[in-house]
N, C-alpha and C positions, 0 to 999 in steps of 0.2 A: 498288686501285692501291698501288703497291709504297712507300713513302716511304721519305727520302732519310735518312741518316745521315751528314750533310758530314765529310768528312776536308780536311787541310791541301793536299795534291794538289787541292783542286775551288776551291778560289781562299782568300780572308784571312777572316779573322773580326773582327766587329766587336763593340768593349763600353763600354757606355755605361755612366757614373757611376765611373769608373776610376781617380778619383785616388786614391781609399782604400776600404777593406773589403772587401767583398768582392769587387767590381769590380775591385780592383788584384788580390787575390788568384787570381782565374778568369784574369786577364790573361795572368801570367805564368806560370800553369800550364796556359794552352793553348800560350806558347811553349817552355814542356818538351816541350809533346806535341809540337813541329816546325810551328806555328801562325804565320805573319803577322798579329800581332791589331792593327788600329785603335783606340789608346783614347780614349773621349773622355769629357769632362766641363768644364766651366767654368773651372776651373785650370789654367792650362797650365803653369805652374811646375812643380806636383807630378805633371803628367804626364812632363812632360820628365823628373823625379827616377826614374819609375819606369820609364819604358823606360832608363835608365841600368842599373838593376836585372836587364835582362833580357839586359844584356851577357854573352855567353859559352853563353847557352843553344840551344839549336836551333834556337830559331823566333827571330822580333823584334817588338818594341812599335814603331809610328809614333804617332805623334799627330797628333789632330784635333783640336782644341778646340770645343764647341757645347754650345748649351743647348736641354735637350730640349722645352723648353715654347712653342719655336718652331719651327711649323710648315715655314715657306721653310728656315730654317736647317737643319734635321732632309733637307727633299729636297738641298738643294746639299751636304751634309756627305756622303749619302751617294752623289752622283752625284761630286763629289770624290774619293771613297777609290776607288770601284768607276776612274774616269779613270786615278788614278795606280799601281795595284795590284793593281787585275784585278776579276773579280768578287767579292762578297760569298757568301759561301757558307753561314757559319754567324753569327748576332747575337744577343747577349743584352745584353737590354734592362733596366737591371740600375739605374739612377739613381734615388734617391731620397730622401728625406726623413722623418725621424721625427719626427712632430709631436703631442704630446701636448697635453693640456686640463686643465692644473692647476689655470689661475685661474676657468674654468667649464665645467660640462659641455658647451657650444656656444660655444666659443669660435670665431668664425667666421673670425679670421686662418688660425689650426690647421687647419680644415679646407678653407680656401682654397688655400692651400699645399700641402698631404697632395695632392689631388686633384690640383692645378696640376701636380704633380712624378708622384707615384707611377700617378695611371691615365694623365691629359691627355697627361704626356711618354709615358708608355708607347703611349697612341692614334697620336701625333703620327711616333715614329718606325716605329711597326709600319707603318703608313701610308707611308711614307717610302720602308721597307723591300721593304716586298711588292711595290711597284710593279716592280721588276726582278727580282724573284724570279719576280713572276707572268710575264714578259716569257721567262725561261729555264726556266718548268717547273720549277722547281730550289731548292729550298735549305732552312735549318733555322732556324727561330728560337724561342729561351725568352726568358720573361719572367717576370722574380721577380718573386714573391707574400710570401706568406709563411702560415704556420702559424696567427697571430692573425687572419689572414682568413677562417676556416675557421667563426667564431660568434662573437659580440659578449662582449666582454672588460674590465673594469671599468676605469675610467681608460682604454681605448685607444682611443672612439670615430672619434675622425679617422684616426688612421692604419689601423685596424682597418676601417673602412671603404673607406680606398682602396683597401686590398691585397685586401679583398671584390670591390672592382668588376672589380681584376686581374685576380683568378682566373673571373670568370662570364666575364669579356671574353673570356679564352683558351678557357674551355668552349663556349661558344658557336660562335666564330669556326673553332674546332678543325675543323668540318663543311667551311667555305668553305677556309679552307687546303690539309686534305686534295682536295679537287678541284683547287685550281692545282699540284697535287704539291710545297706547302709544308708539313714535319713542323712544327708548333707544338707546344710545349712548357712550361709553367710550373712555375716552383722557388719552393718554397715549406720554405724552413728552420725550425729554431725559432732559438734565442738564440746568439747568433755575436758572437765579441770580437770587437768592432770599436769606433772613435772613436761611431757612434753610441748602442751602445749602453751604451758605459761611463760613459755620461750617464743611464746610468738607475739610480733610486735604490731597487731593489727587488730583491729576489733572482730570479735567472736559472736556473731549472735545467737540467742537462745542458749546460750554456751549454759552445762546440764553438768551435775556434781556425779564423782565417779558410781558413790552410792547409788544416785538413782540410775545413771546409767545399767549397774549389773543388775540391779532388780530387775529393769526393762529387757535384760540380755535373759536372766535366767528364767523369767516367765516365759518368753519367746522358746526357747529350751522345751519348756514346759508344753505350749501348744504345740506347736512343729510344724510350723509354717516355713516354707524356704530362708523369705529375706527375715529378718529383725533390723527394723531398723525406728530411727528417732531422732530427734524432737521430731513430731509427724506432721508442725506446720514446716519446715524446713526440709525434710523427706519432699512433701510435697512440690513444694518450689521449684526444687534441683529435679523431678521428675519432669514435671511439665517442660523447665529446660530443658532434657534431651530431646522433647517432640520438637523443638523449637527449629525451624530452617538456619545454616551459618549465618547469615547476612545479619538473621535477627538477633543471634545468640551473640556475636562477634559484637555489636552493638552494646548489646545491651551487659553485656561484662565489662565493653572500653567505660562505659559510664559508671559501672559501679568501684571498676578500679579506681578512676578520678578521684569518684567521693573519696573513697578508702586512703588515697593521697593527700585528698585536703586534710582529711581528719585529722590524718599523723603530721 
């Protein structure tokens, strides 16, 4: 079966976690592309601020406001936008949170929240999502992951683990999708300026500006390839890490944390 590569013609696009990072940034760079994108996330302040932003471009920002960690809220948000605006054609499920474990390695708030936001919201609205996608045979959805999901990462347990769960969910589910002739998709970036991560107190490399980020996310959109992912000398890296045996991988992260220790 032939899968779908939604364009702005096949009805709006939806993006959740939209009031900043990258979220804001894919927003308004599907409405360069000529996109109607729904953005939502819990702020409606800063949503309203950002389809402001998208005055004068091709496409337009509306706003939804919802939290993705609710399931009703997630069906009516999207039975809403599909009422007022046509179908949903393309969604990337993109809300999340970075929850780190400074004050212990099993800090169980951290990983209550990681999961709540980063897989549960991502289950809740794919859920949400597919119901009417499966209804028209039709449509596209990605779902950010990320790079650190790829093998377990010193200091990242919780968040490192949700965005694990992200990416097996999408791998998995990729098989049931392709039969309702739904293209599923997971982005998976490395280090991207954004409000969350300039909260982190450790060196970023290749660290990549949210712009060029969504450009590199909405071309990926564009071809329909499974992964999307990037910077692609650092993709690479973290790949070849997974072939790596423990003994080697365990090694060779204890060295890199050191550095990373000396540095700070």
């Amino acid at each position: 079966m032939a899968l779908p590569r939604m364009k702005p013609q096949d009805g709006v696009a939806w993006v959740t976690g939209a009031s900043s990072g990258i979220g804001a940034a894919v927003a308004l760079e599907l409405a360069r592309r000529g996109w109607t994108v729904a953005v939502t996330a819990r702020r409606f302040e800063q949503l309203e601020a950002l389809a402001r932003q998208a005055q004068g471009l091709p496409g337009r920002l509306v706003v939804h406001a919802g939290d993705v960690t609710d399931a009703a809220s997630m069906r009516n948000l999207v039975a809403g936008i599909e009422t007022v605006h046509g179908p949903i054609a393309l969604a990337f499920l993109n809300a999340g949170v970075a929850s780190g474990t400074p004050g212990s390695p099993l800090d169980l708030t951290a990983f209550e929240q990681a999961m709540a936001v980063n897989f549960f919201g991502v289950v809740k609205s794919l859920s949400a999502i597919l119901e009417p996608m499966q209804g028209r045979r039709r449509g596209q959805v990605a779902v950010t992951g990320s790079l650190v999901g790829y093998r377990g990462l010193p200091g990242g347990a919780a968040y490192g683990a949700s965005k694990a769960a992200a990416i097996h969910l999408c791998e998995s589910l990729r098989f049931d999708c392709e039969a309702l002739g739904v293209r599923l998709q997971v982005v998976n970036p490395g280090f991207v300026d954004t409000p969350m991560t300039q909260r982190n107190g450790f060196a970023m490399p290749l660290l990549m500006s949210a712009a060029e980020s969504a450009r590199r996310i909405a071309d990926g959109f564009e071809r329909g390839g499974f992964e999307i992912t990037f910077p692609r000398r650092l993709a690479f890296l973290l790949k070849i890490g997974r072939c790596l045996p423990y003994r080697a991988y365990f090694a060779l992260m204890a060295r890199v944390a050191s550095r990373s220790l000396k540095r700070g």
